[in-house]
C-alpha positions as CSV (number, residue, x, y, z in Angstrom):
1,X,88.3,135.2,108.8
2,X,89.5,138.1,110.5
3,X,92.9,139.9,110.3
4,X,92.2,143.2,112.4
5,X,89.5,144.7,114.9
6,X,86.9,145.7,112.8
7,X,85.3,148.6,114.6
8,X,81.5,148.1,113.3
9,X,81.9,144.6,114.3
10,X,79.4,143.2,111.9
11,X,80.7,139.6,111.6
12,X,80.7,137.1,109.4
13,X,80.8,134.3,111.0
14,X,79.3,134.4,114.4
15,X,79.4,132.3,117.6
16,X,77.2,132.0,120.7
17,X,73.8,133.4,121.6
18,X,73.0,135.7,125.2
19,X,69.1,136.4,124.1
20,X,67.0,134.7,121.7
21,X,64.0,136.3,120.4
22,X,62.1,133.8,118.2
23,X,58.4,133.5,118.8
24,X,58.8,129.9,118.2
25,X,57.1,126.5,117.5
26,X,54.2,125.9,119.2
27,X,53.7,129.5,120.8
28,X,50.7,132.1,119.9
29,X,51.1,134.1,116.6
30,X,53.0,137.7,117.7
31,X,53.5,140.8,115.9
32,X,56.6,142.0,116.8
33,X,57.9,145.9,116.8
34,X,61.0,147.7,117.5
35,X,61.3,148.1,121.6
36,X,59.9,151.1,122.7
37,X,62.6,153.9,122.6
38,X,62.5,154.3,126.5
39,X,63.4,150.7,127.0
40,X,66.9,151.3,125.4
41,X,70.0,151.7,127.8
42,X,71.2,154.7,126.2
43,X,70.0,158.2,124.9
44,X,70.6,159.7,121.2
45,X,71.0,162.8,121.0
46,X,70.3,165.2,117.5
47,X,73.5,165.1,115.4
48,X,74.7,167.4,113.1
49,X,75.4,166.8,109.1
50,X,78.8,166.7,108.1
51,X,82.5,165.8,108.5
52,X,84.6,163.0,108.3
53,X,85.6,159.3,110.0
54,X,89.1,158.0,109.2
55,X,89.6,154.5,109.4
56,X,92.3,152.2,108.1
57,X,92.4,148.6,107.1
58,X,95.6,146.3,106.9
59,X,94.5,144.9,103.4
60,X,92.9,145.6,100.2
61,X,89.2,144.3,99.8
62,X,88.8,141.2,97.9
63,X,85.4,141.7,96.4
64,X,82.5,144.1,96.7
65,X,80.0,141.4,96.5
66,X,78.5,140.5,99.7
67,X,77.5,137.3,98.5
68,X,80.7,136.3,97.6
69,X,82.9,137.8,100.5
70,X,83.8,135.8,103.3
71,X,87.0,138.3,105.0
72,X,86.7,141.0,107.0
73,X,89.0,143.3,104.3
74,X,85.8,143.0,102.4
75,X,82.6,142.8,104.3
76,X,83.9,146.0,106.5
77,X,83.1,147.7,103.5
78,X,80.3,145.8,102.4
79,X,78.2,145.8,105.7
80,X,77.6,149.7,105.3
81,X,76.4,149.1,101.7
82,X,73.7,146.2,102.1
83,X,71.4,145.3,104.5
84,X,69.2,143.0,106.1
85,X,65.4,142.4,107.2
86,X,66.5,142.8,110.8
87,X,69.5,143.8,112.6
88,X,71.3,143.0,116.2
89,X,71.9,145.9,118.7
90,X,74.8,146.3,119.4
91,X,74.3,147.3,123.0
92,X,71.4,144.9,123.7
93,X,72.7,142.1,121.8
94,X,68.1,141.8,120.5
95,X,66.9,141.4,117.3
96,X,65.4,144.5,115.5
97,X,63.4,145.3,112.8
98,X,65.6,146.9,109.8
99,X,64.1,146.2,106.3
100,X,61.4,144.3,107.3
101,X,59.2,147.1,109.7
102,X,57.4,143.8,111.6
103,X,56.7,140.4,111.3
104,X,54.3,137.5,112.4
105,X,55.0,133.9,112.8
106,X,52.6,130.4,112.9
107,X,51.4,128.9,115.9
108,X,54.2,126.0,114.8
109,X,57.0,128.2,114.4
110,X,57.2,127.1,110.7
111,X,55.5,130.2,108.7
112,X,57.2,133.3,109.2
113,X,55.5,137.0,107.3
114,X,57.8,139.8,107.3
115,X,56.2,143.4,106.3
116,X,58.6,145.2,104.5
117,X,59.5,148.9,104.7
118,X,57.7,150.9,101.6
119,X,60.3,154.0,102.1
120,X,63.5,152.2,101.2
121,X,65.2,153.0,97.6
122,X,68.0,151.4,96.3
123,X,71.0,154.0,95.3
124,X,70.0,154.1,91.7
125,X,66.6,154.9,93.3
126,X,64.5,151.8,92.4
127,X,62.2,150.9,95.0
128,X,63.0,147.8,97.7
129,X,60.6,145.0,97.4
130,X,59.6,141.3,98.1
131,X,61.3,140.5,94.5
132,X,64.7,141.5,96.2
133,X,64.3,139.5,98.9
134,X,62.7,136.3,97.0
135,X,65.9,136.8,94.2
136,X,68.4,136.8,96.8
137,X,67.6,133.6,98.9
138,X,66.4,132.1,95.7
139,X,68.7,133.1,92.9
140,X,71.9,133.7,94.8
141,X,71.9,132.3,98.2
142,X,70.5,128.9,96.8
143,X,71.8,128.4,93.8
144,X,74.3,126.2,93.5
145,X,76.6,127.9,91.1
146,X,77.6,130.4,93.6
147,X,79.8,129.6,96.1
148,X,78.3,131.2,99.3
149,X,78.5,130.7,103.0
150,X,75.1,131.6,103.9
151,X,73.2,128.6,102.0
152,X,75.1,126.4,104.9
153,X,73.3,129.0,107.1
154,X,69.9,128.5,105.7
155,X,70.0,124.9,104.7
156,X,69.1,122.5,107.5
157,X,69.7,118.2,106.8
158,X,69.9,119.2,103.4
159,X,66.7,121.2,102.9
160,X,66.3,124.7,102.3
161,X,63.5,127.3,103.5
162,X,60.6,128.1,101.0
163,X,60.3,131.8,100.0
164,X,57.5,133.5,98.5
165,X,56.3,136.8,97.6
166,X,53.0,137.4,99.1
167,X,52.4,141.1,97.9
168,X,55.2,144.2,96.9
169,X,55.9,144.4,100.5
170,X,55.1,141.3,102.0
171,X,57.2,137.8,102.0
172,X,56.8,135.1,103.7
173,X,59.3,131.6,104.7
174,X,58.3,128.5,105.1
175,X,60.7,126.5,107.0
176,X,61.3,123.0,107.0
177,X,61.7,122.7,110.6
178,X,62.1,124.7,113.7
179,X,65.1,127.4,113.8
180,X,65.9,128.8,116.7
181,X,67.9,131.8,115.4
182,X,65.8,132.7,112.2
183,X,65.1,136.0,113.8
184,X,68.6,136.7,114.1
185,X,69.8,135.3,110.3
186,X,67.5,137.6,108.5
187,X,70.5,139.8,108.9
188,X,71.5,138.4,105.9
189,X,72.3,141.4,103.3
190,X,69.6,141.9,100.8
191,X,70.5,142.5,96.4
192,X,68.7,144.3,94.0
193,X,66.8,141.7,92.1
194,X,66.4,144.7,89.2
195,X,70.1,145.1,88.8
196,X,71.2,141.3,89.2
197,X,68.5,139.2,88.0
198,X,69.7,139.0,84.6
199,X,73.5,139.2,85.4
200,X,72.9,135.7,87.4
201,X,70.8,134.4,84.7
202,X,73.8,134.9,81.8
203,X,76.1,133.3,84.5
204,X,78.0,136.1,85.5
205,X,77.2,136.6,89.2
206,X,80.6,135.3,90.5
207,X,82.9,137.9,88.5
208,X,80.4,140.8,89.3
209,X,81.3,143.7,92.0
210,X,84.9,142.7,91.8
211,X,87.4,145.0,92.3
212,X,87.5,146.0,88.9
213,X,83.9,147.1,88.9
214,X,82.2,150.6,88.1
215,X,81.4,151.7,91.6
216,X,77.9,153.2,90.4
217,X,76.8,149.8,89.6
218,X,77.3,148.8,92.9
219,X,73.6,149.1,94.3
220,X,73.2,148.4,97.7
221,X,70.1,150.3,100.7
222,X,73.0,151.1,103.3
223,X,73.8,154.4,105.1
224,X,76.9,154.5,102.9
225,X,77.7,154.4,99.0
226,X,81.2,153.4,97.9
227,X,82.9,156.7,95.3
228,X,86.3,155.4,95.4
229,X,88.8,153.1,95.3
230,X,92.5,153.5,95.0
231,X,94.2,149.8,95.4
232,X,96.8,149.9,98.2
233,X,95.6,153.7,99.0
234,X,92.1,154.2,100.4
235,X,88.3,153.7,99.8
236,X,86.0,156.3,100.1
237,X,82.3,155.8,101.1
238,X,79.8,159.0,100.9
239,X,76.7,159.3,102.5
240,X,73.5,158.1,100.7
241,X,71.2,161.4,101.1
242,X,68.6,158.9,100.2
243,X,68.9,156.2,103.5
244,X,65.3,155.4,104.9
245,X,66.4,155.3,108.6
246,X,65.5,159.4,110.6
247,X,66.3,160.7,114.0
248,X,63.2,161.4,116.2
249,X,63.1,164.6,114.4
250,X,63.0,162.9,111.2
251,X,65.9,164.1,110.2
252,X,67.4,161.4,107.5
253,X,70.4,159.2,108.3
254,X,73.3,159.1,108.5
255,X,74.7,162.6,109.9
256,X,78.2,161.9,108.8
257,X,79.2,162.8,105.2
258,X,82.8,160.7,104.5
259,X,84.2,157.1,105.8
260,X,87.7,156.9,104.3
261,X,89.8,153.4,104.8
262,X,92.9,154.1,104.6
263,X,94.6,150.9,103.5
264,X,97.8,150.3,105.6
265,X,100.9,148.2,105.0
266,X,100.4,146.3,108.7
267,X,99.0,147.1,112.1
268,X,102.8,149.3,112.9
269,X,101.3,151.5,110.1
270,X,97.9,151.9,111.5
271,X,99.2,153.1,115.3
272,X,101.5,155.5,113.2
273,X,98.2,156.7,111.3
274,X,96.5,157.0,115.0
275,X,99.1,158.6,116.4
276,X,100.1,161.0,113.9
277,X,95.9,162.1,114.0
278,X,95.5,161.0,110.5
279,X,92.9,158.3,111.7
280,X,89.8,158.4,114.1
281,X,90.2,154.8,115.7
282,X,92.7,152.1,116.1
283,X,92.2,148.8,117.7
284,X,95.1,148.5,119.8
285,X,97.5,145.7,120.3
286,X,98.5,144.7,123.5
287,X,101.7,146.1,122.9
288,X,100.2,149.5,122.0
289,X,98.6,149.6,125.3
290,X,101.8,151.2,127.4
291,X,102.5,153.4,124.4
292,X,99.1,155.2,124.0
293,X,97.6,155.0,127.5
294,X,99.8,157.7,128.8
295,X,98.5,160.0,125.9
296,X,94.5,159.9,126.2
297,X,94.3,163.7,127.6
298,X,97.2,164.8,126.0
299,X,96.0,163.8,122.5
300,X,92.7,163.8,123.4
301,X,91.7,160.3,122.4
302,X,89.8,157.6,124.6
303,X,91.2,154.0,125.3
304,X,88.3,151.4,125.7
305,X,88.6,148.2,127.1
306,X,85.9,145.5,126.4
307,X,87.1,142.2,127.9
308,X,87.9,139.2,125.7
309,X,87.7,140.1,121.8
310,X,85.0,137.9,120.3
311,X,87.5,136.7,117.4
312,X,90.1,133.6,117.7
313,X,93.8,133.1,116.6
314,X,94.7,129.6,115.7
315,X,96.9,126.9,114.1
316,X,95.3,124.5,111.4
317,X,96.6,121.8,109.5
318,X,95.4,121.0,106.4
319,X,93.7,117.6,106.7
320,X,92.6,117.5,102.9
321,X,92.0,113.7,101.4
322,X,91.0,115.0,98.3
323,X,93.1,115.5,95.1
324,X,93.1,117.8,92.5
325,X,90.2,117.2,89.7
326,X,92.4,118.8,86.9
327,X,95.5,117.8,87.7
328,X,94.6,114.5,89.8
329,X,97.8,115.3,92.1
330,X,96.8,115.1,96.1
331,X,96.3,118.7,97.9
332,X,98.5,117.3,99.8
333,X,101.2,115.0,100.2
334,X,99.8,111.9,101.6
335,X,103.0,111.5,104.6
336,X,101.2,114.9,105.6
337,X,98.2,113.9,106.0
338,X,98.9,111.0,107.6
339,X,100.3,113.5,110.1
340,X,97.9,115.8,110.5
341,X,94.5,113.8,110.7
342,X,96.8,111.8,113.6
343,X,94.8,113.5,116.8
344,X,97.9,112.7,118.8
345,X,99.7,114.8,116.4
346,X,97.7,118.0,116.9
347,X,97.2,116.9,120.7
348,X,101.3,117.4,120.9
349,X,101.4,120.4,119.1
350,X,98.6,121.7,121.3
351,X,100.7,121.2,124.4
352,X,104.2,122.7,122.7
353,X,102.4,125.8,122.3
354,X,103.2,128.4,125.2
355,X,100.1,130.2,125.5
356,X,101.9,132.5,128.7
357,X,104.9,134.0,126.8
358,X,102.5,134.9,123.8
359,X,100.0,136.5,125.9
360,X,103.5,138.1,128.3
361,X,105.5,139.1,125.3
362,X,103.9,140.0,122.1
363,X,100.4,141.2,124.1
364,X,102.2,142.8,127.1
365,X,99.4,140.6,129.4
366,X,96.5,141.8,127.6
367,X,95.1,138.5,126.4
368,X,93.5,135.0,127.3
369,X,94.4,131.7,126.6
370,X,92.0,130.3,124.6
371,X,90.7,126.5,124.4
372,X,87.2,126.7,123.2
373,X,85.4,126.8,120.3
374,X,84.0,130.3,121.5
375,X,85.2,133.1,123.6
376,X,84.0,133.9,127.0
377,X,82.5,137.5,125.5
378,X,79.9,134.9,124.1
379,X,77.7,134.8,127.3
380,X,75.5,131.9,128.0
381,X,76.6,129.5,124.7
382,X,80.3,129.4,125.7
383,X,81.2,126.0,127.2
384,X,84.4,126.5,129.7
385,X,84.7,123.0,130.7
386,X,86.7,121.8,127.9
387,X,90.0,119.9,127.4
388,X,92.6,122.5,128.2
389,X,95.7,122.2,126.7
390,X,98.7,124.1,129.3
391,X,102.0,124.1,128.0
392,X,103.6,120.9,128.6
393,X,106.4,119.9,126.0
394,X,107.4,116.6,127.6
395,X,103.9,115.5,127.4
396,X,103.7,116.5,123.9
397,X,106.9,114.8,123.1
398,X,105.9,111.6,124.9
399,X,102.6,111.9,122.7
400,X,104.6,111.8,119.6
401,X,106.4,108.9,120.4
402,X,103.6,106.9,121.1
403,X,102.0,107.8,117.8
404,X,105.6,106.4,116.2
405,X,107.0,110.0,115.8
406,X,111.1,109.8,117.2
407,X,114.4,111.1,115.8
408,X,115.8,108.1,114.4
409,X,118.9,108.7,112.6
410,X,120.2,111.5,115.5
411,X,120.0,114.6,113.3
412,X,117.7,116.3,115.9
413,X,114.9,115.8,114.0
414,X,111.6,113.6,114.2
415,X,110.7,111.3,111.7
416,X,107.2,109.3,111.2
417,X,106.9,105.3,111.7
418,X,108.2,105.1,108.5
419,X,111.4,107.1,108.4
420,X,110.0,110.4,106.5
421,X,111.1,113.6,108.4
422,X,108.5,115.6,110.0
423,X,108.4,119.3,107.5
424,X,106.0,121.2,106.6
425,X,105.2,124.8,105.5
426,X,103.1,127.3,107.7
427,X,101.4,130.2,106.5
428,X,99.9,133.6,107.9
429,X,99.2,137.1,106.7
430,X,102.0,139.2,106.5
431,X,100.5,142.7,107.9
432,X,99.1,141.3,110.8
433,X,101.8,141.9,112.9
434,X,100.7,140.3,115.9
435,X,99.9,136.7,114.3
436,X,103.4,136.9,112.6
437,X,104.5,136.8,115.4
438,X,102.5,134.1,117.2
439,X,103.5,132.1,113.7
440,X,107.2,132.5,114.9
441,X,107.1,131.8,118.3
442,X,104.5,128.7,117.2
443,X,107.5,127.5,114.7
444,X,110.1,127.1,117.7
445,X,107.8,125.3,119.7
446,X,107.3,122.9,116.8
447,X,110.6,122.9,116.0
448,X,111.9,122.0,120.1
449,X,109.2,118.8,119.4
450,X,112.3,117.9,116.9
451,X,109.6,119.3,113.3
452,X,111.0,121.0,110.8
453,X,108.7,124.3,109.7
454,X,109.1,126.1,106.9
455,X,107.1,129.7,108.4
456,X,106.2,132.5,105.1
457,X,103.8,135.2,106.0
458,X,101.6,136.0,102.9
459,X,99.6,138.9,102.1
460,X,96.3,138.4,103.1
461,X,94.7,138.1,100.4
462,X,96.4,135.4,98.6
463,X,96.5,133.6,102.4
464,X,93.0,133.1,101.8
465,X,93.1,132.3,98.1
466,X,95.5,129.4,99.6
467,X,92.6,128.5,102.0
468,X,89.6,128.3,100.0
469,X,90.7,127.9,96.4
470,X,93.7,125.9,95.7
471,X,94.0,124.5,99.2
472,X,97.7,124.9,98.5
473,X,99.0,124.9,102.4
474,X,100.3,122.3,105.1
475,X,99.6,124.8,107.8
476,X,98.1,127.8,109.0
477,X,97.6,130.3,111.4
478,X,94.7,132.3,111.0
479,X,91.7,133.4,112.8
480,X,87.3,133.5,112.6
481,X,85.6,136.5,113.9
482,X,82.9,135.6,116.6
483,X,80.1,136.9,118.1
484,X,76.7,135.6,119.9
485,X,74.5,133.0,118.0
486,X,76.8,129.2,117.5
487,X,74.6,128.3,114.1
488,X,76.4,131.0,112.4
489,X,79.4,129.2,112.5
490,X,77.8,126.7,110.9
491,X,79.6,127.0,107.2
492,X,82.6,126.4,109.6
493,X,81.8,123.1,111.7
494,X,79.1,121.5,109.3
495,X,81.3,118.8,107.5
496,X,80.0,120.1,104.3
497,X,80.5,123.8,105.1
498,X,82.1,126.2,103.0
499,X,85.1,127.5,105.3
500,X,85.2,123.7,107.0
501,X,89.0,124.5,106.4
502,X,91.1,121.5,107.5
503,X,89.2,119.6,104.6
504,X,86.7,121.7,102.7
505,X,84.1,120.2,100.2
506,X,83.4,116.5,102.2
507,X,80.8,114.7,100.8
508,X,80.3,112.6,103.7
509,X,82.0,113.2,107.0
510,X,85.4,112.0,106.7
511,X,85.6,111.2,110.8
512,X,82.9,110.2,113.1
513,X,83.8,113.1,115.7
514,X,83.1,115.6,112.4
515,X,79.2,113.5,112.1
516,X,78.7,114.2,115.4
517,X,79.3,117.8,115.3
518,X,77.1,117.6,112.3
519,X,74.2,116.3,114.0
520,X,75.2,118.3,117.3
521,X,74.5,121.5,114.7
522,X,71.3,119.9,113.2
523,X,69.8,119.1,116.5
524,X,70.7,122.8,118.1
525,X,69.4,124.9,115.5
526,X,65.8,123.4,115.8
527,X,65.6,123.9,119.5
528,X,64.2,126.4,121.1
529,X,64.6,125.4,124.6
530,X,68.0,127.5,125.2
531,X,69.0,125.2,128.0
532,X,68.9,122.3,125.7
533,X,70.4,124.0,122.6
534,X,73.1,124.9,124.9
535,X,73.6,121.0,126.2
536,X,74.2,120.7,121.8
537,X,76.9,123.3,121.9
538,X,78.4,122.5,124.9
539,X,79.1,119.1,123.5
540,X,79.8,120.2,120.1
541,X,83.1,122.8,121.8
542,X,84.1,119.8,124.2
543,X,84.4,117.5,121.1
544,X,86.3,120.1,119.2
545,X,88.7,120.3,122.3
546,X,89.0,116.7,122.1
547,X,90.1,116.4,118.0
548,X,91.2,119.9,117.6
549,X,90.6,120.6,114.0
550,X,91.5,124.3,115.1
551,X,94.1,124.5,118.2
552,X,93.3,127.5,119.9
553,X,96.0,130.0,120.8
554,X,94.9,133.4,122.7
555,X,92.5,136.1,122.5
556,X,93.8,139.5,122.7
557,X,91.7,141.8,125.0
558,X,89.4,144.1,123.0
559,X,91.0,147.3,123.5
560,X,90.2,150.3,121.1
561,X,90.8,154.3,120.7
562,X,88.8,156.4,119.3
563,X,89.3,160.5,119.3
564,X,87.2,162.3,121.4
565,X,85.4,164.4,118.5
566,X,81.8,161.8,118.0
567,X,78.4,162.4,119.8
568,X,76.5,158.9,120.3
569,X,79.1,156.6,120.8
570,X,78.4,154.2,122.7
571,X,80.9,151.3,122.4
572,X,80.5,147.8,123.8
573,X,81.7,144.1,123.7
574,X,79.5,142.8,121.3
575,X,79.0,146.2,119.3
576,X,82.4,147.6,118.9
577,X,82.9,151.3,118.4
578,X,80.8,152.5,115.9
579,X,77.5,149.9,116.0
580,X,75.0,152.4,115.7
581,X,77.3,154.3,112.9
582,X,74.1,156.1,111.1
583,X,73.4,158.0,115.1
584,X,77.4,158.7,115.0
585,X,78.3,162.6,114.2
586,X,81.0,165.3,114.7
587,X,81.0,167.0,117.9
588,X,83.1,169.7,116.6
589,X,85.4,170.5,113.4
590,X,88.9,169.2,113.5
């Protein structure tokens, strides 16, 4: 879930793939290395210590646990503390080595051996080994007790990978079949087994690293410690003298000293903060666009523009069977359900939404309709031949009367087949600024189809409590960040996933079209044939198109500022702003 740009666009749920590097089943054992520095599209240059990046962020972190978080206010903050074996490059879009110095994989694909890095510490100066690896797939990612996204990542047809500590510094996974992004998910942050093991083993895990927590026990490898946190203020990360990654003049990383977040009521806020030169970067609306492009030379500031941002805006209905364990009460009312697992339900309200006048008037033409499960920034995974859905209220209309939807009592409003009027709450986060509005022009389409909506905006914390907790929502408009590899959306589109949203927690799939996508999932993360896996995926976005469990609405261009005061910055679609954030320095003193 995302509710702004994040500027070091490390994801959490990502979608697509442009480049695969797995040495795969039935190819030759490889040792693989970093590419050779010469290779690389771009030069770095020998930064200078010091100074100062000013951010902000349009909500309050809901955990420090990278485990636990799944939304951007969090992981924005918890991708500079932890770390994974490898990394993607954010120009490049390849897998490199990060933790892990070099691997070597089985003739079958099946055995992978990752060499770890003897030079990293964690902050409290223990050293990183294979115990911190084994402990958090193991202990953590596995274990059943904590509610995580990434075992729906790592678990394939119900089976998980094997891990195993072959020495300090070398572990090795066994995998129950082929992967085809395995490479790519050892991104996957890495906790100190020393300062966790016996936390998990007292069943404690789930309430550690809260907000609450002692900062200093917060123990990750990153470039970046966390010193402060004033709710509904700022956070303050310091540099972490310590980090194993040098220049070529092995000068240790990073060169900048201070990342402050300064937490803002809403997106109005943050261009205020840009404007007024209290922060670095601001990831501009389409709105903002008119406003600030005038004022690059004069304020000395650069405006870059990416094409299509990777992450989605879209309407869901909660589609949730299930009732409440403790209080044995539905999630939700069972007329509302009826509506909203009717596909010709969502299919009208597909059609009533006006794509154009969103993109025209809140994004000042700076956006794309969207209709697929990915975005065209994806590359080679993106499937453009699906079901598109243009603005056609009449159709929609005529759909809802065929599904036994129709004002029956004159009052201007629809009722179902068997007279109960069509109302419903719909939810979004209230300092997104943009969505709130999207969620109000989206209510008067709905409510020219003859629906009653009852629209609240929420902060965006408890929006997500709403989503993933107490499942106490008709509807909402929300939004997943994307990115290049479709598996990682897995915990989204496996029935079974952990942010399946429209009905979470499925034992079973609860539709035939959502067994499919299952299987569609299964099949495409053991192929390594990309034209093949891409056949999967393809089929997998055109069946979403067809049941819309999400209907799509637009996707803002990626448009960013960022002052012209930082030496290696090299920003890109995939990569954002700040990517290679260790490399980033100070040009000169504000």
């Amino acid at each position: 879930m995302k509710q702004k740009d994040n500027p070091f666009k490390k994801n959490i749920l990502l979608v697509g793939a442009i480049l695969l590097l797995f040495n795969g089943c039935g190819q030759k054992s490889k040792r693989t290395l970093a590419p050779p520095k010469e290779t690389r599209p771009y030069i770095r240059t020998i930064g200078r210590y010091g100074g100062q990046l000013t951010l902000s962020t349009i909500s309050d972190p809901k955990s420090f646990n990278p485990i636990l978080a799944k939304e951007t206010s969090s992981t924005i903050i918890t991708s500079l503390l932890f770390e994974g074996l490898t990394t993607t490059n954010g120009i490049t879009t390849e897998v490199e080595p990060n933790l892990a110095k070099d691997w070597e994989v089985s003739p079958d694909g099946l055995v992978w051996t990752f060499h770890l890095r003897d030079d990293v510490r964690w902050f409290d100066g223990a050293p990183f080994s294979a115990d911190d690896v084994v402990f958090t797939f193991k202990e953590l990612i596995y274990n059943q007790k904590i509610p995580n996204s990434a075992r729906d990542i790592f678990t394939i047809e119900g089976k998980e990978f094997e891990v195993e500590k072959v020495d300090d510094y070398t572990v090795r996974f066994k995998l129950p079949c082929c992967f085809a992004p395995f490479l790519r998910s050892m991104s996957q942050e890495i906790l100190p087994s020393h300062a966790l093991k016996k936390i998990v083993r007292q069943g404690k895990f789930n309430s550690t690293w809260g907000l609450d927590a002692n900062l200093t026990s917060i123990i990750g490898t990153g470039p970046f410690k966390l010193k402060e946190y004033l709710p509904g203020q700022h956070l303050l990360l310091i540099r972490n003298p310590d980090y194993w990654k040098k220049d070529s003049k092995l000068n240790r990383l990073p060169y900048l000293e201070r990342i402050v977040y300064l937490i803002v009521q809403n997106e109005d806020t943050a261009l205020l903060k840009f404007m007024e030169h209290e922060t670095d970067y601001y990831g501009l609306r389409g709105q903002d666009f008119p406003i600030l492009k005038p004022k690059e030379a004069e304020e000395d500031f650069t405006i870059y523009e990416t094409g299509p941002t990777f992450a989605s805006n879209f309407l869901v209905f909660n589609q949730n069977r299930e009732a409440d364990p403790k209080t044995k009460r539905p999630y939700v009312e069972p007329k509302k359900v009826g509506w909203f697992t009717d596909v010709s339900f969502r299919r009208a309200c597909a059609y009533a939404i006006d794509k154009s006048s969103i993109i025209n008037i809140l994004m000042n033409g700076l956006g794309y309709p969207q209709y697929s499960a990915m975005s065209p920034s994806s590359g080679f995974f993106y499937n453009p031949n699906v079901i598109k859905y243009e603005y056609n209220p009449d159709k929609a209309k005529n759909l809802l009367k065929e599904a036994g939807f129709q004002d029956r009592d004159d009052d201007g409003f629809i009722e179902d087949s068997k007279g109960n009027p069509v109302e419903f709450n719909l939810f979004t986060n209230v300092e997104n600024t943009v969505r709130v509005k999207i969620a109000e022009i989206i209510r008067k389409d709905l409510q020219n189809l003859g629906m009653k909506v009852h629209f609240t905006a929420l902060e965006f914390n408890n929006l997500v409590t709403k989503l993933d907790s107490t499942y106490a929502w008709d509807a909402i408009i929300i939004g997943l960040t994307g990115g290049i590899e479709p598996h990682f959306g897995n915990n989204v589109w496996q029935s079974s996933g952990h942010l399946h949203m429209w009905h979470p927690k499925q034992k079973k799939p609860a539709t035939d079209w959502e067994a499919q996508i299952d299987r569609l999932f299964n099949l495409g993360v053991q192929e390594l044939d990309n034209d093949k896996r891409k056949a999967f995926y393809d089929e997998w976005q055109l069946i979403a198109s067809q049941n819309l469990p999400f209907i799509y609405t637009v996707l803002p261009a990626s448009i960013f500022g960022v002052r012209n005061r930082f030496g290696n910055l090299y920003p890109t679609p995939y990569g954002g702003a700040f990517h290679n954030l260790e490399y980033i320095y100070i040009t000169e003193d504000r």
